[in-house]
C-alpha positions in Angstrom: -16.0 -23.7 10.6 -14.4 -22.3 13.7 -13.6 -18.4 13.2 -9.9 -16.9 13.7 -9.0 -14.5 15.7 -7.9 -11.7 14.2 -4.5 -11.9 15.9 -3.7 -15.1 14.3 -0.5 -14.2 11.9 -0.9 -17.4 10.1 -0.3 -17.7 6.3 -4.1 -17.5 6.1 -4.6 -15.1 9.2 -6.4 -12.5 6.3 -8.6 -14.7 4.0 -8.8 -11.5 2.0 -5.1 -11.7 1.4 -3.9 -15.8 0.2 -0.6 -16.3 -0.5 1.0 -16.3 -3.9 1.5 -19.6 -5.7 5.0 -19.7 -5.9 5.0 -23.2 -7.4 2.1 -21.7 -10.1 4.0 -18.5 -10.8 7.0 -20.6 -11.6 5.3 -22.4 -14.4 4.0 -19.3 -15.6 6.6 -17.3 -16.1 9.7 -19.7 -16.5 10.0 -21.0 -19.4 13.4 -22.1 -22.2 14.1 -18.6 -24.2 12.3 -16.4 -21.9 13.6 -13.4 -19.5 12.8 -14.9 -16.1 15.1 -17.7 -15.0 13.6 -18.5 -11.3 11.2 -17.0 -9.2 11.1 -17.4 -5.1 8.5 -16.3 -3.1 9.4 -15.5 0.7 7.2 -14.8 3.4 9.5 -12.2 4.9 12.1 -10.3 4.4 14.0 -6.7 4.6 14.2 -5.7 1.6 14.1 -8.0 -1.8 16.6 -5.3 -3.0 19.3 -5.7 -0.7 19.1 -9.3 -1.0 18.9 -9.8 -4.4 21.9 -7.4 -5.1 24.0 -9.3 -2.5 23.3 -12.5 -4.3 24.2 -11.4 -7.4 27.2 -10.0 -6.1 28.2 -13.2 -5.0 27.5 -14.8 -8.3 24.4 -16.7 -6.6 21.4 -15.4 -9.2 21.2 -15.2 -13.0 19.7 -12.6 -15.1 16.1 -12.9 -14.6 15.9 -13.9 -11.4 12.7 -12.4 -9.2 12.2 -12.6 -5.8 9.0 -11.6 -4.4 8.1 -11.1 -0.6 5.1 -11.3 1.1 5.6 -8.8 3.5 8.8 -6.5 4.0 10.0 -4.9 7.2 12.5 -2.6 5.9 11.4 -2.0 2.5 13.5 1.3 0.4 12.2 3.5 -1.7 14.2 6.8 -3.6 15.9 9.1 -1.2 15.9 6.0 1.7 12.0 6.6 2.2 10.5 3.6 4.0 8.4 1.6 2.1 5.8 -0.5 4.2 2.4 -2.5 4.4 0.7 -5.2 5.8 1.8 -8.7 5.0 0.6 -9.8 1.7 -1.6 -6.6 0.8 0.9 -5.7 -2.1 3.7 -7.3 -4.7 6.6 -6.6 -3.6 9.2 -8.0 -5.8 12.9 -7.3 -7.2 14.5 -8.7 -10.8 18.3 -9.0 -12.0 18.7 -7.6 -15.1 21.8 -7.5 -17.3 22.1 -5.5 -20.3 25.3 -6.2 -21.7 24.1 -4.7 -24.9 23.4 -1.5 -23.5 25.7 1.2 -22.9 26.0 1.5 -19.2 24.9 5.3 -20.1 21.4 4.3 -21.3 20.4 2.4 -17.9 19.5 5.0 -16.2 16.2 4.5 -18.8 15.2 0.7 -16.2 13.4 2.5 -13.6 11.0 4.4 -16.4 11.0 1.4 -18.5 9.7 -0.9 -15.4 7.2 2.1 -14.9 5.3 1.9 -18.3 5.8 -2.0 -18.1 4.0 -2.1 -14.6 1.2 0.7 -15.9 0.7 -1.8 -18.8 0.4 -5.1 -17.2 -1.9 -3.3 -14.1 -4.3 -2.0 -16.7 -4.7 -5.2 -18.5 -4.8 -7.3 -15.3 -6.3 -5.0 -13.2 -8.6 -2.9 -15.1 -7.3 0.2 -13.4 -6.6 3.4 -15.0 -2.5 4.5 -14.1 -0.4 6.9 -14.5 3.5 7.8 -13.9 4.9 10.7 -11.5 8.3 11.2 -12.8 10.6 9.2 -12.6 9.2 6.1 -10.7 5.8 6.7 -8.7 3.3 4.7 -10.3 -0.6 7.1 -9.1 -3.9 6.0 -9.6 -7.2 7.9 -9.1 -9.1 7.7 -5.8 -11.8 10.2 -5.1 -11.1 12.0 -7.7 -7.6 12.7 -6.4 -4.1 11.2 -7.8 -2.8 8.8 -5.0 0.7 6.8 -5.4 0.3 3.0 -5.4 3.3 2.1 -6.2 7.4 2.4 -6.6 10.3 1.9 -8.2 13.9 1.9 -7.2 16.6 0.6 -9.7 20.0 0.0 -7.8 23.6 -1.6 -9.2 24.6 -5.3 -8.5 28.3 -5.7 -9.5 29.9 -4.3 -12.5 27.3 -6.0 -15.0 23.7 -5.9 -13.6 20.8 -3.4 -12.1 18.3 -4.9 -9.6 14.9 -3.3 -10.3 12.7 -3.1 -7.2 8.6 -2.5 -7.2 6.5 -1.9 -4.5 2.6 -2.6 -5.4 0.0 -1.3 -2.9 -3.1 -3.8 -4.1 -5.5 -4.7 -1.1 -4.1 -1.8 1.3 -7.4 -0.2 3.0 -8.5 3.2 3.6 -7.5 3.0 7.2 -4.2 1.1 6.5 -3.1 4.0 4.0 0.5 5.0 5.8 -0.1 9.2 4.3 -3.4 10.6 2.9 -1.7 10.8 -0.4 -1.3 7.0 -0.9 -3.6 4.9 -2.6 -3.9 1.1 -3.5 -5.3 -0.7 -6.9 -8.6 -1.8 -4.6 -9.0 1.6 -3.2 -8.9 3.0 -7.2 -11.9 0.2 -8.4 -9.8 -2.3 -10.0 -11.7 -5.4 -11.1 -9.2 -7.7 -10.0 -6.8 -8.0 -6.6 -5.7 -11.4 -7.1 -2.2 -11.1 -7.2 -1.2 -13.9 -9.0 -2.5 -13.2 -12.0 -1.2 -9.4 -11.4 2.4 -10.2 -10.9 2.3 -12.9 -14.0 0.4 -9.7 -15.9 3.6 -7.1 -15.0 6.5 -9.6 -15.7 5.7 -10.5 -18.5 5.1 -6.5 -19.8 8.6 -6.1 -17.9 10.0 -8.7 -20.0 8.5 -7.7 -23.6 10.0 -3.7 -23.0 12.9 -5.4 -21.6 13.5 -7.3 -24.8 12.1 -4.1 -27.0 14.7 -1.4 -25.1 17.8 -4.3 -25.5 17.3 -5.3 -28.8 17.7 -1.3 -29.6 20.8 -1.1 -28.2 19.1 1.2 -24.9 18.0 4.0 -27.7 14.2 4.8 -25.9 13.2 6.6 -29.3 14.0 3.4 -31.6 11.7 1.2 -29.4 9.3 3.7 -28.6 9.9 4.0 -24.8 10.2 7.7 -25.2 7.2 7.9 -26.8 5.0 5.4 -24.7 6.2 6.8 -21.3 5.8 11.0 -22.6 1.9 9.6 -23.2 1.5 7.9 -20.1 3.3 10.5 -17.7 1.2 12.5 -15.3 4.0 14.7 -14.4 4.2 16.6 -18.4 2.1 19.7 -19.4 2.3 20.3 -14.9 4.1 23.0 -13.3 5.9 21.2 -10.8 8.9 21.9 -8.7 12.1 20.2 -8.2 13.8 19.5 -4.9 17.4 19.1 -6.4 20.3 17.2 -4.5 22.2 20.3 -2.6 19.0 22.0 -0.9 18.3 23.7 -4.1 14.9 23.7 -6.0 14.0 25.0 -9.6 9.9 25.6 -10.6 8.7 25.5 -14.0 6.4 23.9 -16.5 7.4 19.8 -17.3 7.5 19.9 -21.2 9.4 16.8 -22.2 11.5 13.8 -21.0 14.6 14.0 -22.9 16.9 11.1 -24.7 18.4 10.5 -21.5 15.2 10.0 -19.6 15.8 13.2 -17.6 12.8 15.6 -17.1 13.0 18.6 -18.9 11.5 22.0 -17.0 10.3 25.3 -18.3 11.1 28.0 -16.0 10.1 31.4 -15.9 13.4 32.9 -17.3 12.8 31.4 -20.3 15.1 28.7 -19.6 14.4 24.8 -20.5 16.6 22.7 -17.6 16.6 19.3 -17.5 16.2 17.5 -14.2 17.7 14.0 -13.5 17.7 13.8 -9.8 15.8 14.8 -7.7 12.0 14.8 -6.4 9.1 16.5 -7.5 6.1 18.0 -6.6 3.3 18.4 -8.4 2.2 22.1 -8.0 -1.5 23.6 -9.0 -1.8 25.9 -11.5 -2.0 29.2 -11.0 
């Protein structure tokens, strides 16, 4: 067999890194009665957010639609941070979600509902321990140390629908990582990096506390959201400080994640203030 050369950006340029199965993945996941309606796999693209919110806009994708790309130059994560990685070292995918039987008030609840459905399916699939930075960093343990693997960012298509976006670092390596405080499913020990059976693994959690969450009418408590993401949330029990929209900032003890999925902080005046914008930093103890 005739070696490649390393700058061969073929589909199969990194045998460490196949393709998805798009045609696989279809049978998988589509299905009469079930949450996902299509899935398309492409090998490049900007951002699966931006595209999948203009289609829906223009009435060209249904409910459950998911479109995954191999690689993504211009990838968006909270705040406008750039999200990138090499081609095919991650799942990077966006769904179209309408939950007309939600009030438009609850839906702010998607992006932390897609975070204990991704932590779920990852720790089935991948055999990896996870755990959630609020309100949509996905960390897993390398070293010793809590490294972020993964994001979410939940934007509004139209009047009626919310395009989730995930970003999955899975094969990244040490000397790929783009900061020191990132981290990737292979770098944490996970038993399993092939991604096809990752992505089926998170949809299909996606689409059970999808169906949970909208069958309660939104209320996290009645379908045990609250409860599930409180116990799975690395940020609670932390002192941590807040970095709040107008260049102001607010330090305190996380204690709780209220009804409305906003983080709740202790501060030294005595004071419980809840949080629902804004990034955090987890701070060492005193």
């Amino acid at each position: 067999m005739t070696p490649r050369d390393a700058s061969d950006d073929s589909r199969w340029s990194d045998l460490d890194r196949p393709p998805l199965n798009a045609a696989a993945l279809r049978r998988g996941l589509v299905r009469a009665g079930g949450l996902w309606s299509d899935v398309e796999v492409v090998q490049r693209t900007g951002s699966t957010n931006s595209d999948l919110v203009a289609r829906a806009e223009q009435g060209k994708a249904a409910e459950g639609a998911v479109l995954v790309a191999e690689e993504q130059f211009a990838g968006r994560g909270r705040l406008d941070r750039r999200w990138t990685a090499p081609a095919r070292s991650g799942l990077f995918f966006s769904v179209l979600l309408t939950p007309a039987e939600v009030p438009v008030a609850r839906w702010g609840w998607l992006p932390l509902l897609t975070g204990v459905a991704v932590a779920t399916g990852l720790s089935r699939a991948a055999g990896v321990d996870t755990a959630l930075k609020w309100p949509n960093d996905l960390l897993v343990t390398v070293g010793g140390e809590e490294r972020k693997a993964g994001g979410i960012l939940a934007e509004r298509a139209g009047e009626h629908g919310v395009v989730v976006g995930v970003g999955i670092n899975v094969t990244l390596r040490a000397d790929e990582l783009p900061v020191p405080q990132a981290g990737s499913l292979a770098l944490a020990g996970a038993v399993s990096t092939d991604r096809d059976p990752l992505l089926r693994a998170v949809l299909r959690s996606l689409a059970d506390w999808y169906g949970r969450w909208r069958a309660a009418g939104g209320d996290p408590a009645a379908c045990g959201l609250q409860e599930t993401y409180a116990a799975g949330c690395a940020t609670l029990g932390r002192p941590v400080r807040a970095q709040l929209p107008g260049n102001r900032s607010i330090s305190g003890e996380a204690v709780a994640v209220d009804g409305d999925g906003r983080l709740v902080l202790a501060t030294e005046d005595g004071v419980q203030e809840p949080v629902g914008a804004g990034d955090i930093v987890h701070l060492r103890p005193a």
